[in-house]
C-alpha positions in Angstrom: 0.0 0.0 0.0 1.4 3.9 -0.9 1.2 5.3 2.2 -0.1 9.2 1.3 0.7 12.0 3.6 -2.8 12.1 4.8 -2.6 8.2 6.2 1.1 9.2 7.6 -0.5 11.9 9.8 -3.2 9.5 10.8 -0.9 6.7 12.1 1.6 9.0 14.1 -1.7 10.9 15.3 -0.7 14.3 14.1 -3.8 16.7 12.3 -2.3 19.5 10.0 -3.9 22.1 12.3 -3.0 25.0 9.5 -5.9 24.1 7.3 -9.0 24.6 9.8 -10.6 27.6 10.9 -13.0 28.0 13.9 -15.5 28.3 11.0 -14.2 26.3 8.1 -12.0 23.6 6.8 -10.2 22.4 3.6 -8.6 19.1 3.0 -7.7 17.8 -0.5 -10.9 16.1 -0.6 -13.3 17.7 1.9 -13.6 21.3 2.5 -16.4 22.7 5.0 -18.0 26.1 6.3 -20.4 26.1 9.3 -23.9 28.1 9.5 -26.2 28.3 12.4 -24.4 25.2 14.3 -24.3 23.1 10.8 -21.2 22.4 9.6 -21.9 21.9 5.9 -19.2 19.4 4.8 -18.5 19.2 0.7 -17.2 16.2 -1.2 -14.7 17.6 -3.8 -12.9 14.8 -5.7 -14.0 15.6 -9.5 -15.1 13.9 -11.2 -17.9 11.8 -9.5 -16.5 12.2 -5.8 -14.9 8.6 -5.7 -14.5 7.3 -2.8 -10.5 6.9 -2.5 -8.4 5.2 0.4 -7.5 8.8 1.2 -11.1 10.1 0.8 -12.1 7.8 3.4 -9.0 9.1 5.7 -10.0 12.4 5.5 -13.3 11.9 6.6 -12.1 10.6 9.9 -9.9 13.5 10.2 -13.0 15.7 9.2 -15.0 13.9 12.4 -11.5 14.7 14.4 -11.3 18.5 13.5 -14.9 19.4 14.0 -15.7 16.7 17.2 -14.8 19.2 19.9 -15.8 22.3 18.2 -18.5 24.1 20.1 -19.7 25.6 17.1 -20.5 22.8 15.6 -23.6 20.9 16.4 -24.3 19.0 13.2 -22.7 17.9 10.5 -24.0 17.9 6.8 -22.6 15.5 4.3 -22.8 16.2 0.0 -21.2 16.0 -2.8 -20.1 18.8 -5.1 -20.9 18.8 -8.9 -23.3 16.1 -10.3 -22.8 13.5 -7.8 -22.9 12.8 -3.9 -20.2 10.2 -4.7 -20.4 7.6 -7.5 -18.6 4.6 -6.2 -15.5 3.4 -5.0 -12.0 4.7 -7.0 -12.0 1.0 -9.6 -8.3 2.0 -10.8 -7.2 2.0 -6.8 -7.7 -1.4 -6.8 -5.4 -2.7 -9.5 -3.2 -0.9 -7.2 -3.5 -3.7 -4.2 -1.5 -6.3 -4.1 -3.2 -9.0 -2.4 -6.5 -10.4 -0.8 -4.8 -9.7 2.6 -4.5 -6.2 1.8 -7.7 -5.7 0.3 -9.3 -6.9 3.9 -7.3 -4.4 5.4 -8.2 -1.7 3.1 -12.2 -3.0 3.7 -11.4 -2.9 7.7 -10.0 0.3 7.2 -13.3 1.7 5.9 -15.5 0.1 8.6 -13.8 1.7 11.1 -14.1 4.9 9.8 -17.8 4.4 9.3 -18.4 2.9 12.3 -16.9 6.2 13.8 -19.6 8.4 11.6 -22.2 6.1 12.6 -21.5 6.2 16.5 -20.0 10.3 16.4 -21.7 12.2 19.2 -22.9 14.5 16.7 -25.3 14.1 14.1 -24.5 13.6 10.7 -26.9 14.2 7.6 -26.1 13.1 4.1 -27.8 15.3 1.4 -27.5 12.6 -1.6 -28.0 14.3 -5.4 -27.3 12.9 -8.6 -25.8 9.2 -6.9 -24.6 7.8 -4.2 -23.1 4.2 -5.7 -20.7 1.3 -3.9 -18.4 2.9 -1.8 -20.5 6.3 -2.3 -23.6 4.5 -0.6 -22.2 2.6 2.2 -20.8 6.1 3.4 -24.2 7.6 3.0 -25.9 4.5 5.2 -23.6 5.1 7.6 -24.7 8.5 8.4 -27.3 8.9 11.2 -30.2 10.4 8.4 -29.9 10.4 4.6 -31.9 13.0 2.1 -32.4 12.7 -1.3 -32.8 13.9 -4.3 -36.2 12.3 -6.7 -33.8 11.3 -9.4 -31.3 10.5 -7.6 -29.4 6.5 -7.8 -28.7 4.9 -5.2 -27.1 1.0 -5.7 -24.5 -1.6 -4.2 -23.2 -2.4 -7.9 -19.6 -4.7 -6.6 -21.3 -7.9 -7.7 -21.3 -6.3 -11.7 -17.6 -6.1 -10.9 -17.1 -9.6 -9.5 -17.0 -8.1 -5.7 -18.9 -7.5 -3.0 -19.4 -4.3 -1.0 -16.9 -3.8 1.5 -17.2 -1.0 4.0 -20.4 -2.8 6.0 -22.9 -2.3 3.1 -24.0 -6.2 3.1 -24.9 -5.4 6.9 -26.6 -1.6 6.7 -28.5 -2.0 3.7 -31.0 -4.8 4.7 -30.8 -2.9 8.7 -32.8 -0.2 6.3 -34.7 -2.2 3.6 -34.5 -5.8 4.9 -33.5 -8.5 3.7 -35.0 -9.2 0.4 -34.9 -6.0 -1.4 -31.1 -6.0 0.0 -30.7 -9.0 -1.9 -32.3 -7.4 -5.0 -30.3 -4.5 -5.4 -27.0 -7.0 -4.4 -28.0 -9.5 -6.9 -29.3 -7.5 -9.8 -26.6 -4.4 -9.0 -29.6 -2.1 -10.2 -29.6 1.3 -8.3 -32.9 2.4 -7.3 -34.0 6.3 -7.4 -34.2 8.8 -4.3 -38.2 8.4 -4.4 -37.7 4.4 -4.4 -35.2 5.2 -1.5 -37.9 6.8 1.0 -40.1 4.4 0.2 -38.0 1.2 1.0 -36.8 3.2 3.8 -33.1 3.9 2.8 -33.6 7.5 2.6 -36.0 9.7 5.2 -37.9 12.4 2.3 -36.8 13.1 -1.1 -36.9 16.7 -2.8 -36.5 18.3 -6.1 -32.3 18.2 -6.6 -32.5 21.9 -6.4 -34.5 22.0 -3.1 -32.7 19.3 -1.7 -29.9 21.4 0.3 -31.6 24.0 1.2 -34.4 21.6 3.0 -31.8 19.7 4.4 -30.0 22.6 6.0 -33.2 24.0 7.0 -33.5 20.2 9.4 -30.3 20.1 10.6 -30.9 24.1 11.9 -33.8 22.5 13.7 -31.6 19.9 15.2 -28.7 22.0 15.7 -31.3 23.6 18.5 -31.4 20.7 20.6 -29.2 20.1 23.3 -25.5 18.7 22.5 -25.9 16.5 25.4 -29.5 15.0 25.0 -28.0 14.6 21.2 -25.4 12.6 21.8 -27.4 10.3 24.5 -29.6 9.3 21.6 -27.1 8.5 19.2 -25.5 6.3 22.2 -28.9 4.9 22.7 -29.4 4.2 18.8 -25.9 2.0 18.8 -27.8 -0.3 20.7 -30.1 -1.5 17.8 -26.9 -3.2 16.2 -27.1 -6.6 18.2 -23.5 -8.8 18.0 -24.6 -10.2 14.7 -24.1 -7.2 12.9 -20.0 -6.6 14.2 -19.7 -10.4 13.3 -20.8 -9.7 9.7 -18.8 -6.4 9.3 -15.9 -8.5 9.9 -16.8 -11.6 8.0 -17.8 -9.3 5.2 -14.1 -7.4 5.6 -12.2 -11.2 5.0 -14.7 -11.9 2.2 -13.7 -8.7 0.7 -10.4 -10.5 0.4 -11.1 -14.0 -0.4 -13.2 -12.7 -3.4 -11.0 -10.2 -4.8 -8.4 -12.9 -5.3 -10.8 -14.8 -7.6 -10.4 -14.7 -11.6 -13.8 -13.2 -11.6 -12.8 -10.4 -9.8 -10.0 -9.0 -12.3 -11.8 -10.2 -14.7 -14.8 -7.8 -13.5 -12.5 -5.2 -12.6 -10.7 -5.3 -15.6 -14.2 -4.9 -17.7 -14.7 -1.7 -15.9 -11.7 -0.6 -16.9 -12.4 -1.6 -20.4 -15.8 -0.2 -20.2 -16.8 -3.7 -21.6 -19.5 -6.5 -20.2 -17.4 -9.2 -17.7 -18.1 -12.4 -18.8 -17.9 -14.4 -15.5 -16.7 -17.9 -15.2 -17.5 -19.0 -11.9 -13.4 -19.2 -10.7 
C-alpha cells in the first residue's frame, strides 16, 4: 500500500492544524464552512466524488477537527458537482497487491464508518445525482440520509465480481430488509431517491435543487437541541446493532479478500476498466 501523507499523519496521530478555521475547513478532498451550528461538509474529488483510500482518511480527520468544536452541532454530508459520490475509486484497486491487503483496506473503511455512525454529533447526508458502492455505504452510515427524486442509489460490486466492503452487506438490509437487499446485491440495479424513501433507505426526497436547502433547514432545527441529550440518543441508537451485525462487518471485511483474489474479480475489474460486459466464469 502507498502510504499518502494524509494516512502518515493518521498513524503518528498528528492533524495539519493549519488548514481549519473555527469556522471552516479544507482538505484535499473535503472542505467545509459552518452556518447556524451546521457544519456543511463538501465532497470535492471531481469527477464523480470517488470514494479513495484517502477520501475515506479524510473523513475521519474531518470527524477529528470538527468533534470538539462548540460551534458545531451537526454535520452535513454532500457532494459537489453532479454526484454525492459515485462509487468506490475502480483504478485503486489494481493498485493492491493481495487479498490480505484488500481486507485491510475494507477494515480500514469500517472503522471509519463505524466512527460516523456512532460520532456524538449528528450527521446528515444530502444525496444528489448518486450515491453508488463505496458512495452508498458512506451515505448509510450517516445517522439520516436525504435525497434527491432522481437520484441513484445501488451496491453495484457484484457487476464487478466483488462484493461491497465498508459494512454495506450489513446496513443495507438494517434499512430495507433483507430481500430488497438482496435485490439491489443481486441484480446491481440502483434504485431512485423516491424508491429510497419508500423502501426506507432514505428519510424524504426533494427536487435536486430544493434538496440542500431543505436539508439545512432540518439540521438548523436539530442544531437547536441540546448537544448532550444529542449525543445520548445517538449512544442509545448503537444499541439497535445486536452482536450479529459486528460479526458480519468482519466476516464481510475477510470476504472482501477472499473474493477479490478470484479470476472473476479481475476479470470484472478489468471490464470496468475496459468499459466492456465481464463475462464471469465462476473461478
Amino acid at each position: 500500500m502507498v502510504f499518502t501523507s494524509v494516512y502518515v499523519r493518521l498513524i503518528i496521530g498528528v492533524i495539519d492544524q493549519s488548514v481549519f478555521t473555527r469556522g471552516s475547513g479544507r482538505m484535499e478532498f473535503l472542505s467545509w464552512k459552518v452556518e447556524k451550528g451546521v457544519a456543511i461538509v463538501t465532497i470535492q474529488r471531481p469527477p464523480a466524488n470517488a470514494l479513495s483510500r484517502d477520501l475515506i482518511l479524510e473523513v475521519d480527520e474531518m470527524l477529528n477537527a470538527v468533534e470538539n468544536e462548540d460551534a458545531i452541532r451537526v454535520i452535513v454530508l454532500h457532494g459537489e458537482g453532479r454526484f454525492f459520490s459515485a462509487g468506490a475509486d475502480i483504478k485503486e484497486f489494481t493498485e493492491v497487491s493481495s487479498g490480505a491487503e484488500f481486507s485491510k483496506l475494507s477494515a480500514k473503511g469500517q472503522e471509519v464508518f463505524e466512527r460516523l455512525e456512532s460520532f456524538k454529533k449528528p450527521v446528515i447526508a444530502a444525496i444528489h445525482g448518486a450515491a453508488l458502492g463505496g458512495g452508498l455505504e458512506l451515505a448509510m452510515a450517516c445517522h439520516i440520509r436525504y435525497v434527491a427524486d432522481d437520484a441513484k442509489l445501488g451496491l453495484p460490486e457484484l457487476q464487478l465480481g466483488l462484493i461491497p466492503g465498508f459494512a454495506g452487506t450489513q446496513r443495507l438490509p438494517r434499512y430495507v430488509g433483507a430481500a430488497k437487499a438482496a435485490e439491489m446485491l443481486f441484480t446491481s440495479e440502483p434504485i431512485t431517491g423516491a424508491e429510497a424513501v419508500q423502501a426506507g433507505l432514505a428519510t424524504q426526497s426533494f427536487s435536486v435543487n430544493e434538496l440542500l436547502p431543505n436539508v439545512l433547514e432540518i439540521a438548523q432545527k436539530i442544531a437547536s437541541k441540546s448537544p448532550v441529550a444529542l449525543k445520548a440518543a445517538i449512544d442509545m441508537l448503537q444499541y439497535a446493532k445486536h452482536q450479529a451485525y459486528y460479526d458480519g462487518v468482519k466476516a464481510e471485511a475477510a470476504s472482501f479478500g477472499t473474493v477479490f483474489e478470484s479470476e472473476d474479480a479481475k476479470e470484472g475489474i478489468q471490464a470496468f476498466i475496459e468499459k466492456r460486459k465481464p463475462s464471469f466464469t465462476g473461478k
